[in-house]
C-alpha positions as CSV (number, residue, x, y, z in Angstrom):
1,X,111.8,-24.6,-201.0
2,X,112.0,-27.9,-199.3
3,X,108.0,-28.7,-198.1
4,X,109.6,-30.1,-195.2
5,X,110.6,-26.8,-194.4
6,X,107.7,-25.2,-195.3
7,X,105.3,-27.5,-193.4
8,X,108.0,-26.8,-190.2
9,X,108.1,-22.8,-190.3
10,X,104.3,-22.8,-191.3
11,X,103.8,-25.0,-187.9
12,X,106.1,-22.5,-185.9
13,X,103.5,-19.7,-187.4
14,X,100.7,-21.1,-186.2
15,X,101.8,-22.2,-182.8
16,X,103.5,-18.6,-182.2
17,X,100.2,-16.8,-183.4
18,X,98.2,-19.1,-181.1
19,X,100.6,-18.4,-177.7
20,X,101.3,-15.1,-178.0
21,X,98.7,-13.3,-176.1
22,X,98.5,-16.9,-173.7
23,X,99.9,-16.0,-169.9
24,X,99.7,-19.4,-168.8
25,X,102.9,-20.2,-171.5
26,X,104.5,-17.1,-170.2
27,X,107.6,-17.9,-167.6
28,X,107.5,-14.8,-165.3
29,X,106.2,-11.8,-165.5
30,X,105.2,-10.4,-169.1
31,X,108.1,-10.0,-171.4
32,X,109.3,-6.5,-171.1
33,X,110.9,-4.7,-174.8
34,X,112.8,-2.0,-175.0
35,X,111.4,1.5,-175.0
36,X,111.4,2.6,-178.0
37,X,112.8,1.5,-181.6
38,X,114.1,4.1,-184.6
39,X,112.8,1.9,-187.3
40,X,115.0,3.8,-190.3
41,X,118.1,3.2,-187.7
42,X,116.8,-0.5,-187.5
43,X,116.9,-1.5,-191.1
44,X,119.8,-3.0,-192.9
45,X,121.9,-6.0,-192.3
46,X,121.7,-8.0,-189.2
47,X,124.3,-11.0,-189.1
48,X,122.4,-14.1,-186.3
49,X,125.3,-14.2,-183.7
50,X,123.2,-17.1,-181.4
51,X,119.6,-18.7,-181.2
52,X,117.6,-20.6,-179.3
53,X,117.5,-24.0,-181.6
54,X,114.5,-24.0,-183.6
55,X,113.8,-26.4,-186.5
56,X,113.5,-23.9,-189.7
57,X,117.5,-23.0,-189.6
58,X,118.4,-26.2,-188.8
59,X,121.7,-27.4,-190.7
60,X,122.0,-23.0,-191.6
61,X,124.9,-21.4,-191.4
62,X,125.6,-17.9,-191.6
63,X,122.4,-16.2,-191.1
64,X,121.8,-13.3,-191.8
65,X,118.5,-11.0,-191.8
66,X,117.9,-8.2,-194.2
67,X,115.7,-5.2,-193.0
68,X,113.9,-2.8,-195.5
69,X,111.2,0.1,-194.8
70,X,109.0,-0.3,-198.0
71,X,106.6,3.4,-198.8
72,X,103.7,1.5,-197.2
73,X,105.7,1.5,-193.7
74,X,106.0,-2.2,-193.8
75,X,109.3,-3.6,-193.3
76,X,110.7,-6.0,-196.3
77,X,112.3,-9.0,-194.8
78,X,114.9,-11.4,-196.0
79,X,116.8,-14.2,-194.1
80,X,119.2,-15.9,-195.7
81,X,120.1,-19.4,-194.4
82,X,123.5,-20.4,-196.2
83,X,125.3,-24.2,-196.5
84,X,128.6,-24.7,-194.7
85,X,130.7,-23.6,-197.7
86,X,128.8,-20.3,-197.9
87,X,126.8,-20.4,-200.7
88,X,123.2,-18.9,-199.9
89,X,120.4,-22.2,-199.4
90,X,117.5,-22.5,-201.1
91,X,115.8,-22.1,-197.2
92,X,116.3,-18.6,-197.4
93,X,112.9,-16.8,-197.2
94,X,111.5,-13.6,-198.0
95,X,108.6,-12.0,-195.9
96,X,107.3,-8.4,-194.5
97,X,107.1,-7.2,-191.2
98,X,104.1,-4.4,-189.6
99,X,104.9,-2.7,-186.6
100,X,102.2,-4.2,-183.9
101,X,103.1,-1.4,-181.5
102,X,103.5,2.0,-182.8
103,X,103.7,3.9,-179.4
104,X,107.7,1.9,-178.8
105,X,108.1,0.2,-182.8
106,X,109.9,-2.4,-180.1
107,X,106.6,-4.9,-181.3
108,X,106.4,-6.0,-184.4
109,X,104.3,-9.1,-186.7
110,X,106.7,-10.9,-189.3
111,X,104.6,-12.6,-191.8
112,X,106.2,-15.4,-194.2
113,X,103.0,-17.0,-195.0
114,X,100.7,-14.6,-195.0
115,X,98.2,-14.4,-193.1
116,X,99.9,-16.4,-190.2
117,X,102.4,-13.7,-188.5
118,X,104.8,-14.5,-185.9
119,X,105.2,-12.0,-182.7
120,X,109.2,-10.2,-183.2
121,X,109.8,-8.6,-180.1
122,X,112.6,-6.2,-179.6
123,X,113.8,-6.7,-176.2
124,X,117.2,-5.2,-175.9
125,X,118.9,-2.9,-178.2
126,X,122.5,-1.0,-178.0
127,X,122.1,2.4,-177.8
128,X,123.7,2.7,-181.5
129,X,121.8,-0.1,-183.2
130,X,125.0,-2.6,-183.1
131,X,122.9,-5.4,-181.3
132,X,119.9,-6.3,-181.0
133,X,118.3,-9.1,-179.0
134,X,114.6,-10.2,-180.1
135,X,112.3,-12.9,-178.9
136,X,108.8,-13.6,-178.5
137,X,106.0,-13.2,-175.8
138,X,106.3,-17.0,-174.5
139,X,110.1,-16.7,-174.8
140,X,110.1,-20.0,-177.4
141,X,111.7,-18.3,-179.7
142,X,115.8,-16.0,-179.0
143,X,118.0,-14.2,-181.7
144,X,121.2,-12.3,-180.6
145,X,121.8,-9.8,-183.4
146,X,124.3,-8.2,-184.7
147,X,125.5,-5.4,-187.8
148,X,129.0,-7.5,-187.8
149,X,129.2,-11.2,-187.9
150,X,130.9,-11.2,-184.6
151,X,130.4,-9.6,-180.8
152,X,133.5,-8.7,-179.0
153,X,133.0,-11.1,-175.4
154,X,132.1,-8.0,-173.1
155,X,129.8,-7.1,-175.3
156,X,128.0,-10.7,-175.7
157,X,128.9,-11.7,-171.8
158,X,126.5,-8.5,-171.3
159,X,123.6,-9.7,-173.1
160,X,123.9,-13.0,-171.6
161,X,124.2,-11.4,-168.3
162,X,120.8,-10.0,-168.9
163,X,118.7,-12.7,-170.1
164,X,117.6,-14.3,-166.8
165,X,115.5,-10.9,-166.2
166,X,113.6,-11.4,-169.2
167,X,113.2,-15.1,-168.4
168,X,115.2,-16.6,-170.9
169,X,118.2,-19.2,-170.2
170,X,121.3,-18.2,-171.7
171,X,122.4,-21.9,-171.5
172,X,119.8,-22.9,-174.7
173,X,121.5,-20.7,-177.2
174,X,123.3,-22.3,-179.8
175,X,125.9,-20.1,-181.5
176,X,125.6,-19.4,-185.2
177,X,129.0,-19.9,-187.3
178,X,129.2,-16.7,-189.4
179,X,132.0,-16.3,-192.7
180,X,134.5,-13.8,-192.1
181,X,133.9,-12.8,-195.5
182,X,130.1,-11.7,-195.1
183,X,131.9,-8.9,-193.4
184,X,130.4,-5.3,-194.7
């Protein structure tokens, strides 16, 4: 892995773990998730549809997030950044995930370099676990999910349409090229 990299995301661990519970950071009121989260229904392939920019995928393309629910009830996590022919990077990173919130499962930790986890907050989720939108408590961090690599417009005009409420600017996303071939 490149330490460049490593020294970035390890930075982005650190600064996440020290603002999540700060309410000064915090535009608005407290970042609402979604009621509740199926976690068996949650894991499986998630292709990144759009971001806010952030430097650990910078120069990724194709991005795609793999959830698993290990027999401990952690989650197995693996993103996998790839170049702009395809081919999988050597950024790609493999990490676990606890849920932080057990009452929703909307709240979860994801740790890459353990013991330094990042705050993974569900905050909208279609009703049949085809999207999924997840950010963090001071709204630094956005990723529009999805189970295919691409949204239909209504669909991704809907979820922009609701991001203001939650105190995020649609305007900062940056769209992720996907490969029609990734395609389940």
């Amino acid at each position: 892995m490149d330490l460049r990299l490593l020294g970035g995301m390890v930075s982005v661990m650190l600064g996440l773990g020290s603002l999540s519970g700060c309410q000064l950071f915090t535009p608005g009121p407290p970042l609402e998730t979604v009621a509740s989260v199926d976690i068996a229904r949650y894991m499986g392939t998630w292709y990144e549809i759009a971001k806010y920019p952030n430097g650990f995928e910078q120069g990724c393309f194709g991005v795609t997030a793999e959830y698993t629910l290990r027999d401990d009830g952690t989650v197995r996590v693996v993103n996998v950044c790839r170049n702009a022919d395809g081919t999988r990077n050597e950024r790609s990173i493999e990490g676990f995930a606890t849920v932080a919130d057990p009452a929703t499962n909307s709240k979860l930790t994801v740790y890459f370099f353990f013991p330094f986890g990042a705050p993974y907050w569900i905050i909208d989720l279609d009703e049949d676990y085809q999207y999924a939108v997840v950010g963090d408590p001071s709204r630094t961090f956005l990723w529009i999910l999805s189970r295919t690599p691409t949204l239909d417009d209504a669909t991704y005009q809907g979820i922009l349409d609701r991001l203001p409420a939650k105190g995020y600017d649609p305007a900062r996303l940056e769209l992720m090229p996907q490969f029609p071939a990734q395609s389940p």
